[in-house]
C-alpha positions as CSV (number, residue, x, y, z in Angstrom):
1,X,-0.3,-3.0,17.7
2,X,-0.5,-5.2,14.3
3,X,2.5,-4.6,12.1
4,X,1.8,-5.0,8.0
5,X,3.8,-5.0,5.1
6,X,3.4,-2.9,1.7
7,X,5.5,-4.4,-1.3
8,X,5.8,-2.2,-4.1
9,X,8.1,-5.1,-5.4
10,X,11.1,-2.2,-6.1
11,X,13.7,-2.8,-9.0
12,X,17.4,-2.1,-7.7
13,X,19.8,-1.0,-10.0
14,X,21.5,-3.5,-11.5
15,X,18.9,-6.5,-11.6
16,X,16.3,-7.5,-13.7
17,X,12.5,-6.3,-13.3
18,X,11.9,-10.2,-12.7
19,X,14.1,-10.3,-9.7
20,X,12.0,-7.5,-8.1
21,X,8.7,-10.0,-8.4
22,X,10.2,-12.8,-7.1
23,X,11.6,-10.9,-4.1
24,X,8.2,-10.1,-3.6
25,X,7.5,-13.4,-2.8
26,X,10.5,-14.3,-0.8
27,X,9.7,-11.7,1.1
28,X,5.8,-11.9,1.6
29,X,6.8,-15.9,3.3
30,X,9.6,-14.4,5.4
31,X,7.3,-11.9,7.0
32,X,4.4,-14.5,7.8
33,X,6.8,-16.4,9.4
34,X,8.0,-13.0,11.7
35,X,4.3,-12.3,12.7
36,X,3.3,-9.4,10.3
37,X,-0.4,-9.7,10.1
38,X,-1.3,-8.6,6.3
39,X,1.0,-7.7,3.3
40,X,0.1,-5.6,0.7
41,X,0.9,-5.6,-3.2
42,X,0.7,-1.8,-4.9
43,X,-0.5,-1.0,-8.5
44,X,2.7,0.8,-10.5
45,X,2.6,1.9,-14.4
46,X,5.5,2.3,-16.5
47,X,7.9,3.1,-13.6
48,X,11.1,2.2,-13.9
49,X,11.8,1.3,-10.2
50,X,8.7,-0.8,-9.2
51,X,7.7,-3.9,-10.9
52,X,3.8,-4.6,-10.3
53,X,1.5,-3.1,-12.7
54,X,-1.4,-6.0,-11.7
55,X,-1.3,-7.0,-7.9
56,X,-4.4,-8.9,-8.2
57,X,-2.7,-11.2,-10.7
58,X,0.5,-11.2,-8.5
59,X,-1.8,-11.6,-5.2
60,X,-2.8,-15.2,-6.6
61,X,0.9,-16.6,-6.5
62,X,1.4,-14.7,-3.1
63,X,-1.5,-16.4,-1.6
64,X,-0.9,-19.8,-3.1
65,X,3.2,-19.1,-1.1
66,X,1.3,-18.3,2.4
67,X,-1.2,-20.0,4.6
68,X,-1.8,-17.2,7.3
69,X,-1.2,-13.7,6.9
70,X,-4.1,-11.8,5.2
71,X,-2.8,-10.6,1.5
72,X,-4.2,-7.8,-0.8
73,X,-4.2,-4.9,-2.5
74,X,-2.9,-1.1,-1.9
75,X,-4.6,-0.9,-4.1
76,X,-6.6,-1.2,-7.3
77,X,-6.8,2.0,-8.8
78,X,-10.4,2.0,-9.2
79,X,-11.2,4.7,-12.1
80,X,-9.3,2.2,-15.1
81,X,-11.5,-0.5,-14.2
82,X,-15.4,-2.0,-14.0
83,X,-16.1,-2.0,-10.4
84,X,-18.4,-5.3,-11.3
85,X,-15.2,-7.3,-13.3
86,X,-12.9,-6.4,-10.0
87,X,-16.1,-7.8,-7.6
88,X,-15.5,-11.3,-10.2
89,X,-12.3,-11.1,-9.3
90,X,-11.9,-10.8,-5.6
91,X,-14.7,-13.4,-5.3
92,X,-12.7,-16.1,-7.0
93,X,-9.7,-14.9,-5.1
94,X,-11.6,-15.5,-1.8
95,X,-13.3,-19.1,-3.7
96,X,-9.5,-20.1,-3.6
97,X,-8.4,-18.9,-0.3
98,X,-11.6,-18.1,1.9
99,X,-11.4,-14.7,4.6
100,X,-7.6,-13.8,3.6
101,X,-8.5,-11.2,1.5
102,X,-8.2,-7.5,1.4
103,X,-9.1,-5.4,-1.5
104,X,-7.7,-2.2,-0.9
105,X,-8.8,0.7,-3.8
106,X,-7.7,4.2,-4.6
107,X,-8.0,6.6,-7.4
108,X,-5.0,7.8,-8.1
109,X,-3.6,7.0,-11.7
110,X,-0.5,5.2,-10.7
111,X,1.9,6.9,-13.1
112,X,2.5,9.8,-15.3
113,X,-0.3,11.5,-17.6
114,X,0.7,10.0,-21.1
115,X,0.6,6.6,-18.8
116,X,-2.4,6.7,-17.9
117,X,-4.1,7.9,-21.2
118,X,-2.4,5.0,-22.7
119,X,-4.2,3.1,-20.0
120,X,-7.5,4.9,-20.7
121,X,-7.1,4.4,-24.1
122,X,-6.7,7.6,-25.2
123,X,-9.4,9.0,-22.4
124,X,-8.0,10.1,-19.2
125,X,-9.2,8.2,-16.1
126,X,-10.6,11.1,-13.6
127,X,-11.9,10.4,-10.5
128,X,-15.1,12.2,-10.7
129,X,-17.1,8.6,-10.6
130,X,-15.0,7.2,-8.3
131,X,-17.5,7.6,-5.3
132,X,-20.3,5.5,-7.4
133,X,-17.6,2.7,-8.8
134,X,-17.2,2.3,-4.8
135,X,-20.5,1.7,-3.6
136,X,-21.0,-0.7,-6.9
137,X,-18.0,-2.7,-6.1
138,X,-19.7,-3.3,-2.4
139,X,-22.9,-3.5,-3.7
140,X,-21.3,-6.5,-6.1
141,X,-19.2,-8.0,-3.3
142,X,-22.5,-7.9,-0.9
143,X,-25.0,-8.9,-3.1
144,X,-26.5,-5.7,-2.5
145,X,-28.0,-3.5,-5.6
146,X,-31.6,-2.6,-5.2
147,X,-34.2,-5.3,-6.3
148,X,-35.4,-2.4,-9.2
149,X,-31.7,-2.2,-10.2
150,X,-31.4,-2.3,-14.1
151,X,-28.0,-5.1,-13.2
152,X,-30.0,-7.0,-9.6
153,X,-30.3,-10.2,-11.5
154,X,-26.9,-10.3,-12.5
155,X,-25.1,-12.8,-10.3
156,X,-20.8,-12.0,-9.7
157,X,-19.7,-15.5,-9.6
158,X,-18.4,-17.4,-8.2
159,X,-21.0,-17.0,-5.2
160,X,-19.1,-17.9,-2.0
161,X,-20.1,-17.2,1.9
162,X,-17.2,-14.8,2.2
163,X,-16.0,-11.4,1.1
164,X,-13.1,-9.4,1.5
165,X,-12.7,-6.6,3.5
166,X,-12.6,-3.6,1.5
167,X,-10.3,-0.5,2.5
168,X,-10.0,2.9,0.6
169,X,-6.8,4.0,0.8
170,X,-5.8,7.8,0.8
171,X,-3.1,10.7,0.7
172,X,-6.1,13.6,1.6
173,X,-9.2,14.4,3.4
174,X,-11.1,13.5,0.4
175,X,-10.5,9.3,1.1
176,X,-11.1,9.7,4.5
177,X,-14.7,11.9,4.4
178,X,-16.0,8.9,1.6
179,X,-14.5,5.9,3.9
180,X,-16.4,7.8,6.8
181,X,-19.5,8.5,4.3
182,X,-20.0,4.7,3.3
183,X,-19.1,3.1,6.2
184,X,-15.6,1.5,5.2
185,X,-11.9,0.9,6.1
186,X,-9.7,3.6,5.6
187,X,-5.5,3.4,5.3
188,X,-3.8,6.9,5.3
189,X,-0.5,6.5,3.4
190,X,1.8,8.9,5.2
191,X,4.6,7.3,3.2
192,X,3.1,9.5,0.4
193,X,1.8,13.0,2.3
194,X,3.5,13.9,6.1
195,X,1.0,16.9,6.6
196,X,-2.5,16.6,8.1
197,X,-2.8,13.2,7.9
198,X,-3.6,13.1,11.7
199,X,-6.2,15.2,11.3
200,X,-8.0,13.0,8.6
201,X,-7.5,10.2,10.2
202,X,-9.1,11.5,13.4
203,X,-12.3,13.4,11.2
204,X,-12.7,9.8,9.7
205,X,-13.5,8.2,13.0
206,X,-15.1,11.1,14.4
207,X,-17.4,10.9,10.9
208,X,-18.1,7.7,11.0
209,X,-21.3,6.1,9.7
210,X,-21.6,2.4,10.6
211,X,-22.6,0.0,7.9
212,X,-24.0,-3.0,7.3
213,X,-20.5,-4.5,6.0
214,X,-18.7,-2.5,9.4
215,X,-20.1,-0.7,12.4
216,X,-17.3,0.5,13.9
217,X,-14.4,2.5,11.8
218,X,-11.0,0.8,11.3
219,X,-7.7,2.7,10.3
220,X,-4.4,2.1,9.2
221,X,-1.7,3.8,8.4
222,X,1.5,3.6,6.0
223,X,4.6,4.5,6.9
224,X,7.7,4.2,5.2
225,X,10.4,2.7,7.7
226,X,14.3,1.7,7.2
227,X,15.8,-0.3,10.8
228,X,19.2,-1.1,11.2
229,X,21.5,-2.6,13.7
230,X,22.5,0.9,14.4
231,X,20.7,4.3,13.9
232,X,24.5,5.0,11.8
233,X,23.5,1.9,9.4
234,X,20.0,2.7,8.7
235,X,21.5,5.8,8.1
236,X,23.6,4.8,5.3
237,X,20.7,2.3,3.9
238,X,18.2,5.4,3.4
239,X,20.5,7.0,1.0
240,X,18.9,4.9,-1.6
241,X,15.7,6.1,-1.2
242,X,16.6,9.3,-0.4
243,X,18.3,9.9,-3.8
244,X,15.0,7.6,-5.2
245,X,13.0,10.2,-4.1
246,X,15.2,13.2,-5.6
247,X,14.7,11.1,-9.1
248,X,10.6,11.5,-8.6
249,X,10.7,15.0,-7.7
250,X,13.0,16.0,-11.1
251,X,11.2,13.1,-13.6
252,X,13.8,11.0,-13.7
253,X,12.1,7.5,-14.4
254,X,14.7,4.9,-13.1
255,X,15.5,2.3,-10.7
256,X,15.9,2.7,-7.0
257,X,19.7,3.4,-6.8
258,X,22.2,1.2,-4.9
259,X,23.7,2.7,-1.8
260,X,27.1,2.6,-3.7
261,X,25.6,4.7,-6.2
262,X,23.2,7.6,-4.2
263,X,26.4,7.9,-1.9
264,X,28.4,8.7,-5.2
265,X,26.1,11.0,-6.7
266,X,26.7,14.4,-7.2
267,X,24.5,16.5,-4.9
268,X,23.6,20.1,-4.9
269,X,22.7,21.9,-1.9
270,X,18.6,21.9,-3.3
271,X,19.4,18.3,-3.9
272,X,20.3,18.2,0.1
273,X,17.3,20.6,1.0
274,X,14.6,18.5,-0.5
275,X,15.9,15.3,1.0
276,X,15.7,16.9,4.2
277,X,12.0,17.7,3.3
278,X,11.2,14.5,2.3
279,X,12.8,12.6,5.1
280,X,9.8,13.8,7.1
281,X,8.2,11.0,5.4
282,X,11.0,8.3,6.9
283,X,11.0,6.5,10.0
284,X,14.6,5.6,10.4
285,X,17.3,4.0,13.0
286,X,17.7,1.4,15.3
287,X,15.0,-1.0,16.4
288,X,14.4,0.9,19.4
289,X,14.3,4.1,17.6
290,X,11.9,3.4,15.0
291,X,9.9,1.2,17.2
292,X,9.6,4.2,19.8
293,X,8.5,6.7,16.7
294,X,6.2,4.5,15.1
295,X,4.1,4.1,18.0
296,X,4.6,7.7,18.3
297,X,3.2,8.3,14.9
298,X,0.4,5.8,15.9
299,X,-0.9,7.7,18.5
300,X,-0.5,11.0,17.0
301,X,-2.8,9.5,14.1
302,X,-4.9,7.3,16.4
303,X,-4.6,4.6,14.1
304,X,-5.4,1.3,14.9
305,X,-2.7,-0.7,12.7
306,X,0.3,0.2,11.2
307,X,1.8,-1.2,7.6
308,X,5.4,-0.1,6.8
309,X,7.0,0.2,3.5
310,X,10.8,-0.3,3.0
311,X,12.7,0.6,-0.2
312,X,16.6,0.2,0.1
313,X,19.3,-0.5,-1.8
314,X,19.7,-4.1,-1.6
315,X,17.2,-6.9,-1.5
316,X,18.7,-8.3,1.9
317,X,18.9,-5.1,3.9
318,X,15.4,-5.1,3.0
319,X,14.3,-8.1,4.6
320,X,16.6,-7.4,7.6
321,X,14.9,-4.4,8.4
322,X,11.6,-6.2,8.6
323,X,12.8,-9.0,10.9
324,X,14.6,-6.6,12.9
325,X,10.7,-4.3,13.4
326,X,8.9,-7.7,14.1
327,X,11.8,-8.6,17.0
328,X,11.3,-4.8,18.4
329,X,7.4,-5.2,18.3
330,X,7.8,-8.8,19.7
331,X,5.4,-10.0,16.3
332,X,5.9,-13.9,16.9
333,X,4.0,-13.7,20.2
């Protein structure tokens, strides 16, 4: 089973929104050197707690840091941008470091409403075009618009003999029917919606129309994870994001909390209900326990690779858990 990484390059209380990018890239080189096999930079607006607004600007220095793990995107939120300018710039991106890229898209707005009208400028970005802005992005990357398209003599430089792969990322059916429709990669981010995912991961494969850019279906799926020496430690770590998670659910727009601080917060007993609703969305505990449920989860899904997502309270516990997941998958082999 491949093992991946998603960075949404998190700001802990306490440091500087800086220090959350450059963590980023600490950790991206760390994790190439455990085995992981790609890592993943997420698009964020105006949130408090994660740092990357532009991964595809971020994905250059990330690249330029490694030598072998595939890098990309989860993702570029299609709808706020030209599906030809994106197709310019995953081709220089794969000019400068040739079949290491994965441009991951999705259509959600990446922050609140009055964000992403600001982003819009002054329009909101719906995703009612968003199946058409796909299939010209491919059609860009592919060199594949009809040859009595008004745009077929306009060339996306720079031309190379490589493309990405492209993977539509997803929280619904909706990703998963147009992945299946046009003949793409799909990733299911579990991390974001426990319920049903199973069943649109399975409908995606069982939907499946090959393409010319892939004729089989390839799935992945996201999972937020937190591994520990002990299943007591890990434990302790995912109060952070436990009480990160309470902030999103009441609006509160700040940074991901330090265990010192969620363990002194004042919780109500909602408070405790809803982070025992949203821990369904947390793989947590020992190596062997987390190993044993994401395989679980990977079968349940029938997902061909699995990317994990960890958020704590501290940048080292972080990293530990990762090392600790590649030892219990046995990655460097």
């Amino acid at each position: 089973m491949r093992l991946s990484v998603l960075d949404q390059s998190p700001i802990i209380s306490g440091h500087a929104p800086a220090r959350a990018v450059h963590e980023t890239i600490r950790l991206a080189k760390a994790v190439e050197k455990l085995g992981y096999y790609r890592y993943w930079l997420a698009e964020h607006h105006s949130i408090a707690a994660l740092a990357d607004p532009c991964p595809e600007i971020l994905l250059t220095r990330l690249a330029a840091e490694t030598s072998t793990i595939r890098v990309g995107t989860g993702g570029i939120m299609l709808p706020y941008y030209s599906p030809f300018k994106v197709a310019e710039q995953f081709r220089m991106l794969e000019a400068l470091y040739p079949a290491r890229m994965d441009l991951g898209i999705g259509r959600a707005p990446g922050g609140d409403r009055t964000t992403a009208l600001a982003m819009g400028e002054g329009r909101y970005p719906g995703a009612e075009h968003f199946p058409e802005q796909v299939q010209y992005l491919v059609a860009y990357l592919d060199n594949a618009l009809p040859a009595d398209h008004p745009f077929a003599e306009v060339k996306v430089m720079p031309e190379v003999p490589t493309a990405p792969q492209v993977w539509l990322l997803g929280s619904s059916d909706y990703s998963g029917a147009l992945a299946a429709q046009l003949g793409l990669r799909f990733a299911f981010a579990q991390f974001i919606s426990a319920d049903g995912g199973d069943v649109v991961m399975r409908d995606y494969k069982r939907r499946y129309q090959p393409s010319q850019r892939e004729a089989a279906p390839a799935s992945l799926l996201c999972v937020s994870a937190i591994c520990a020496e002990t299943d007591e430690a890990a434990e302790r770590l995912a109060a952070s994001i436990d009480l990160r998670r309470l902030n999103m659910d009441k609006g509160v727009n700040a940074p991901v909390p330090t265990c010192e601080e969620a363990q002194a917060y004042p919780y109500t007993e909602a408070d405790r209900r809803r982070i025992a609703h949203n821990r369904r969305r947390l793989m947590l505990g020992s190596p062997a326990t987390v190993r044993e449920r994401l395989l679980g989860l990977a079968a349940e899904y029938e997902a061909d690779e699995l990317m994990i997502v960890t958020i704590t309270g501290d940048y080292d516990s972080r990293l530990r858990s990762y090392e600790l997941l590649a030892r219990a998958f046995d990655l460097t082999k």
